[in-house]
C-alpha positions as a printed NumPy array, in Angstrom:
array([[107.403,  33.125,  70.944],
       [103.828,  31.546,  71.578],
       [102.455,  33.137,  75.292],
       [102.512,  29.105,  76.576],
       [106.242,  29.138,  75.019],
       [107.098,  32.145,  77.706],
       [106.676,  30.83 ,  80.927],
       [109.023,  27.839,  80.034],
       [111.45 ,  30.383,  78.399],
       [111.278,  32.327,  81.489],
       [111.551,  29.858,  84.13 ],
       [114.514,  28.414,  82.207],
       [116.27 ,  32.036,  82.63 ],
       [115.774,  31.932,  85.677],
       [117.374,  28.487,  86.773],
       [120.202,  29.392,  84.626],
       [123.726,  31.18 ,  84.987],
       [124.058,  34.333,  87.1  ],
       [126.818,  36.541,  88.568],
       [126.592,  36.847,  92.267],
       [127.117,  41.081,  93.326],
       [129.417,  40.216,  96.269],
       [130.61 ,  43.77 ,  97.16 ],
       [128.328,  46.979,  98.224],
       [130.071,  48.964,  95.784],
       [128.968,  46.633,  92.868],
       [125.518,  46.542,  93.924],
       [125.421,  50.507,  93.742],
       [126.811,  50.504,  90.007],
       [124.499,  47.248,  89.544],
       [121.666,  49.971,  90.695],
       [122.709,  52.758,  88.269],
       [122.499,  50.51 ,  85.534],
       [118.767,  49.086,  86.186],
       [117.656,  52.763,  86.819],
       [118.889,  53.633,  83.752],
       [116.717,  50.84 ,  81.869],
       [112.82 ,  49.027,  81.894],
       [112.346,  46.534,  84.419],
       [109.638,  44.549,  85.906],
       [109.764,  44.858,  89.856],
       [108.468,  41.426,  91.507],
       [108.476,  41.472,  95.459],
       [107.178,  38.205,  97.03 ],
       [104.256,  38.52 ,  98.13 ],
       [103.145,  41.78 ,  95.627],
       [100.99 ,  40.824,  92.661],
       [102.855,  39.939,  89.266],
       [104.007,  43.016,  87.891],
       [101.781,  44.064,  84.379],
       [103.701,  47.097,  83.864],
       [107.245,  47.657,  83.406],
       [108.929,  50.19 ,  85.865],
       [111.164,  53.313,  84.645],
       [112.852,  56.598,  85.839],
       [111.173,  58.223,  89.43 ],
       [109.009,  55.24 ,  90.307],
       [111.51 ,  52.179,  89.325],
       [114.537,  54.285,  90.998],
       [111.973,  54.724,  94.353],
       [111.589,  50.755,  93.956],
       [114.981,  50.314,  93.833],
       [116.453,  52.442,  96.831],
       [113.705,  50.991,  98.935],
       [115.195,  47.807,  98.406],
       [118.464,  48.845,  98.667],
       [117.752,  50.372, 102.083],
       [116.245,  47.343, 103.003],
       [118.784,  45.   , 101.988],
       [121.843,  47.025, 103.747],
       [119.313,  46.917, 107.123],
       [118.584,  43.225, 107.258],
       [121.78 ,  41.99 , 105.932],
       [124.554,  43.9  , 108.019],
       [127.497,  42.365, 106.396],
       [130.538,  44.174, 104.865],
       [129.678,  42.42 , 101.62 ],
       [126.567,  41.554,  99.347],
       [126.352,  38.251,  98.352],
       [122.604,  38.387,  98.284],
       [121.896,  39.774,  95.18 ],
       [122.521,  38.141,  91.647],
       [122.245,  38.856,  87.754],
       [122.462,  37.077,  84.459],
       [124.802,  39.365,  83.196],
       [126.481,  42.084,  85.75 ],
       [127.346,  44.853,  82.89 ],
       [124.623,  44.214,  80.969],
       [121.8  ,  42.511,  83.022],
       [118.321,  41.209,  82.056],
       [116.96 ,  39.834,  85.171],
       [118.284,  40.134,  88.315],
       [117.803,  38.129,  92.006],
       [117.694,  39.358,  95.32 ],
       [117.569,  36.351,  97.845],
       [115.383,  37.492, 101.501],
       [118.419,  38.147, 104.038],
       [115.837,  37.214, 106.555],
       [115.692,  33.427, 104.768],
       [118.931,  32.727, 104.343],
       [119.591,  28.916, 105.006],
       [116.236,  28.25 , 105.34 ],
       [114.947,  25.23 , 103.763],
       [110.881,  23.956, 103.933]])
């Protein structure tokens, strides 16, 4: 793939098909999975990622988030967190519980 081919094949991964995580307990095995892998940790906000993530330093990443999505969205379910594939997932999205239903 060309580097201008990328962004288009990226952004067209990213409007496509994913698997909403609607229970805690399948956002915890969702976790063990991506902790287990390579991943690119984006954060609005953060600079674009250059490096990929792995073992201590992604798993810190990821139970930050996880803390921070259990605080802010005090629900008995998920529903805030989504991936292309749930057993076998490439890219993942976690929507801002504090923006939920916001449109500008």
């Amino acid at each position: 793939m060309t580097d201008s081919a990328a962004p288009a094949a990226f952004h067209a991964r990213l409007k496509g098909r994913f698997a909403g995580v609607m229970q805690w307990q399948q956002l915890d095995e969702l976790w063990v999975r991506v902790k287990q892998g390579v991943w690119y940790f984006y954060q609005l906000g953060e600079m674009l990622p250059t490096i990929a993530l792995r073992g201590d330093e992604l798993a810190r990443r990821i139970d930050a988030l996880n803390e921070l999505l259990r605080q802010e969205h005090d629900y008995n379910y998920c529903g805030i967190v989504y991936a292309d594939d749930v057993e076998n997932p490439t890219l993942i999205k976690v929507y801002d519980p504090n923006n939920m239903g916001v449109f500008l």
